[in-house]
C-alpha positions in Angstrom: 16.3 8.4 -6.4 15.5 6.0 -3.5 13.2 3.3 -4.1 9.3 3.5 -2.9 9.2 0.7 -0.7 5.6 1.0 0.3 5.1 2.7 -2.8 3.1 1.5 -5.5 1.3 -1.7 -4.2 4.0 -4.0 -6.2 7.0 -2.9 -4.1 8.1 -4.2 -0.9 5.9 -7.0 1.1 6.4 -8.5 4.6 4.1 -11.2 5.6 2.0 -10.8 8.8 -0.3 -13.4 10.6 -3.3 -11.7 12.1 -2.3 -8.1 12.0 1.2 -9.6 14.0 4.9 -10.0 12.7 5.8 -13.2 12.0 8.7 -15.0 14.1 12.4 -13.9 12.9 13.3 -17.3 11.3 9.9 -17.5 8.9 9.9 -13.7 8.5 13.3 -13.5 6.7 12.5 -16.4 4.2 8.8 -15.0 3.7 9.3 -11.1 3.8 9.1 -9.6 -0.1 11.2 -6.6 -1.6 8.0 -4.9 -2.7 6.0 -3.3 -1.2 6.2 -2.7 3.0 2.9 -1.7 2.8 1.4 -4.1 1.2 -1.1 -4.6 -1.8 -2.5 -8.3 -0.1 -4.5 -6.1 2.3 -6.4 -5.5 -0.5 -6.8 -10.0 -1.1 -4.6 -9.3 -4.5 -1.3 -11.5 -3.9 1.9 -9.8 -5.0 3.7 -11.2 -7.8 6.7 -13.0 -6.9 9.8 -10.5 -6.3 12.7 -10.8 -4.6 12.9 -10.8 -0.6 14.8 -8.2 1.5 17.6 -10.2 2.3 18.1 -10.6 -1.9 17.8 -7.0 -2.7 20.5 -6.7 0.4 22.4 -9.5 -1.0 22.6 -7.5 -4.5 24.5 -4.6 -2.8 26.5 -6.7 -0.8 25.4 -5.9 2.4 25.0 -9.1 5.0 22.5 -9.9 7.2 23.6 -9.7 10.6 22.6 -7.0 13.0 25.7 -5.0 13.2 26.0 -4.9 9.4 22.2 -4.0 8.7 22.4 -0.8 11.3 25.8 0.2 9.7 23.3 0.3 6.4 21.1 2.7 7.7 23.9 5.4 7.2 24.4 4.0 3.3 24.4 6.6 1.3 22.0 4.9 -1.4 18.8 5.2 -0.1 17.3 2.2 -0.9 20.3 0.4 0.7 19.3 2.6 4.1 15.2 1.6 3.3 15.8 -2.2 2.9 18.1 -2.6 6.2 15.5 -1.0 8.3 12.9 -3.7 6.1 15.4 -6.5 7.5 15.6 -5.7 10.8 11.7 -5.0 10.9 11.7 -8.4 9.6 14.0 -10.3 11.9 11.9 -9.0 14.9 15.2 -6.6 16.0 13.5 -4.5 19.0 17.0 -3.6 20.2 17.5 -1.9 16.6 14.4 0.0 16.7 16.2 3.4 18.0 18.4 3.4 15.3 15.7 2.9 13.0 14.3 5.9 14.1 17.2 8.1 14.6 17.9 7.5 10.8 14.2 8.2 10.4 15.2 11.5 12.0 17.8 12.6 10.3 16.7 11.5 6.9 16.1 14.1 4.1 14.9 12.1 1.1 11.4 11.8 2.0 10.5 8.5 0.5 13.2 7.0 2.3 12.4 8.6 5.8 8.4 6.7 5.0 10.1 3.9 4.0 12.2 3.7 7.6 9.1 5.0 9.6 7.1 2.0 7.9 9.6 -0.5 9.4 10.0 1.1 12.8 6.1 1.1 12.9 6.5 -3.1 12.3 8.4 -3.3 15.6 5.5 -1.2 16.9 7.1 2.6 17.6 4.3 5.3 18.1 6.5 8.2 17.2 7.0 6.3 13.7 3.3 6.0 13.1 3.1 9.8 14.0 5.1 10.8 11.7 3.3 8.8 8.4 0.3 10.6 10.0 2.1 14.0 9.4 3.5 13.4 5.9 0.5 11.5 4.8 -1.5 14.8 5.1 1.4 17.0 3.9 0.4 18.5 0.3 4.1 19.1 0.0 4.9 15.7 -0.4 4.7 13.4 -3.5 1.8 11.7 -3.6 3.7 8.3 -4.1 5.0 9.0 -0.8 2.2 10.6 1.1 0.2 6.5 -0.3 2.8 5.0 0.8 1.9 6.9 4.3 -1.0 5.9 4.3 -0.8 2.4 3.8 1.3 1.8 6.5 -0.7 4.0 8.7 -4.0 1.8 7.3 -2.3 -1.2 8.6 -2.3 -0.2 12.1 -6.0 0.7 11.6 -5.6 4.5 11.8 -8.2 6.2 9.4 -6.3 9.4 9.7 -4.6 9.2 6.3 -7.9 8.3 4.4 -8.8 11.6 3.4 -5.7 12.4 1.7 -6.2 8.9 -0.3 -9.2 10.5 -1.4 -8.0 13.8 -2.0 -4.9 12.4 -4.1 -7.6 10.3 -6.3 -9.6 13.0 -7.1 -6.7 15.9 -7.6 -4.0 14.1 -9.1 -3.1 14.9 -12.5 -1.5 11.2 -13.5 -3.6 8.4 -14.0 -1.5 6.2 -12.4 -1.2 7.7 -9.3 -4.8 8.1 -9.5 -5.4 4.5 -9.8 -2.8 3.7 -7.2 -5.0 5.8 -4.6 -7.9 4.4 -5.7 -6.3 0.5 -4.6 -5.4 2.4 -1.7 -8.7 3.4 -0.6 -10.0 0.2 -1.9 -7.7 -2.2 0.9 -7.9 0.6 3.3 -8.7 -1.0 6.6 -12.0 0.1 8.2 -12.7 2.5 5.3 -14.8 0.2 2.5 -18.0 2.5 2.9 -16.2 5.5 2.0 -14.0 3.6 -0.6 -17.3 2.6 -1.9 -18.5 6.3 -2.8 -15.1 6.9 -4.2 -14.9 4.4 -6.6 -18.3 5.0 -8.0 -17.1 8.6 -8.1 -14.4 7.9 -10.3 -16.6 5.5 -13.2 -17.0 9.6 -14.5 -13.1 9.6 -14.4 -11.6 11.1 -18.0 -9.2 8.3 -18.0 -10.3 4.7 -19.0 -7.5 3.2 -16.9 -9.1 4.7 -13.8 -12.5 3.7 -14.6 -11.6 0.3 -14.5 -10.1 -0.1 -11.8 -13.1 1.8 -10.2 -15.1 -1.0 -11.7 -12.9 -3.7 -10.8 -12.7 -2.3 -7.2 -16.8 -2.5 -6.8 -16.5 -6.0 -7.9 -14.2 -6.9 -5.1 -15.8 -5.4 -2.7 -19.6 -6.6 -4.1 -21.4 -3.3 -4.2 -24.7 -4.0 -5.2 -25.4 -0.6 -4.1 -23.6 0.4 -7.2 -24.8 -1.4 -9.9 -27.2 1.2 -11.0 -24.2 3.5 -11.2 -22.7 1.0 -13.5 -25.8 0.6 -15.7 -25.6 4.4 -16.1 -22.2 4.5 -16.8 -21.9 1.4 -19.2 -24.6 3.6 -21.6 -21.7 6.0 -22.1 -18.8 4.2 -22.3 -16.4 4.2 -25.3 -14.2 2.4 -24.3 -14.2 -1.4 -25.5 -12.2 -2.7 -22.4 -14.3 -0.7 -19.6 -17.7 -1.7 -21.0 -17.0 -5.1 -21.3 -15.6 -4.7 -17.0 -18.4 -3.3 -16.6 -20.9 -5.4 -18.3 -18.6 -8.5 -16.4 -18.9 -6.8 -13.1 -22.6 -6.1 -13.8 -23.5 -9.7 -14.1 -21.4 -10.6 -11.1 -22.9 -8.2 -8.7 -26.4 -9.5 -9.9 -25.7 -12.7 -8.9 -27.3 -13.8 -5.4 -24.5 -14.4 -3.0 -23.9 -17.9 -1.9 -24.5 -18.6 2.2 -20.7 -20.0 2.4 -19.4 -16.7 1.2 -21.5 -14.0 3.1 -21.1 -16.3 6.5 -16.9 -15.5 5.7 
């Protein structure tokens, strides 16, 4: 099975400076295997994983133009995911119809998000189309349909923020239900509505999930929700949420200083 390479927030990264690729030499040394879409919209740095010329360099394939589009016909799909990453990386216009002919042609469908994620890089309409389509597809695994979305966040679409909230809400793993949360959380444009969601989920059945809900009101400093906290923390049985939320409690009470609200 292919790789998610904009999958779960810890996948593949590439750098941008003010919403922009950065230039082809800086790009290739800076762009991370992990994820394409990446979790530092949400301000969490990735941990440090290997870039897209290593995980290249690990099946052998080399880095020039003409090697990298021969890749996109690889039969291992994250071989085909990574050399569309690369040449998204390196700037490569000229390669961006074969980016999407493999998009075109591709069956698996995390590799076929993974190569419209790219193509959308080097800044193809017909790409970002398509992560529109399968973000909103119910057929599609919700890894995948995230994955979507985050791509489709970073060109400041909010078309695929409904099915982030749908997946968070419906999902039967926790994890994935987590993972949508972070979604909605560092979805551009959308911190109002990821607001509401997050205090939605402090009723989760899952600990892990009201955490995170927790932890995501801290980073975004919803006082709105601290009464929604208070509530919540009276109920909790969980010794790891309470004390997040009794943590996140105190922080949101604090007064915010004039050099942070002015940023």
């Amino acid at each position: 099975m292919a790789k998610s390479l904009a999958g779960n927030a810890r996948h593949f990264v590439l750098l941008l400076v003010s919403g922009t690729l950065l230039t082809a030499a800086s790009s290739v040394a800076l762009a991370q295997v992990a994820p394409l879409a990446p979790k530092w919209l949400a301000g969490t740095p990735p941990p440090p994983v290997e870039t897209f010329a290593d995980g290249l360099a690990r099946h052998h394939i080399a880095l020039t133009e003409a090697a990298l589009l021969a890749a996109l016909q690889d039969p291992d799909g994250e071989v085909r995911s990574l050399a569309a990453a690369q040449l998204a990386a390196m700037d490569d216009h000229p390669a961006l119809t074969a980016i999407i002919n493999a998009m075109e042609a591709e069956i698996d469908v995390q590799v076929q998000v993974n190569l419209a994620g790219a193509a959308t890089w080097l800044g193809s309409r017909r790409a970002l189309d398509r992560l529109q389509v399968l973000c909103q597809n119910l057929n599609v695994p919700s890894t995948a349909r995230l994955d979507a979305a985050r791509y489709v966040s970073n060109k400041e679409q909010p078309t695929c923020y409904p099915s982030v909230e749908q997946i968070e809400q419906s999902d039967p793993d926790p994890s994935i239900r987590i993972l949508a949360l972070e979604t909605a959380l560092s979805y551009r444009g959308q911190s109002d509505q990821a607001r509401e969601l997050a205090v939605s989920a402090l009723a989760d059945a899952d600990p892990g999930v009201r955490i995170a809900a927790v932890d995501g009101l801290r980073s975004l400093h919803a006082t709105s929700a601290i009464d929604a906290l208070a509530r919540t923390l009276q109920n909790e049985n969980d010794d790891t949420a309470r004390e997040h939320m009794r943590n996140t409690i105190r922080v949101l009470q604090q007064p915010v200083r004039r050099n942070d609200a002015e940023q």
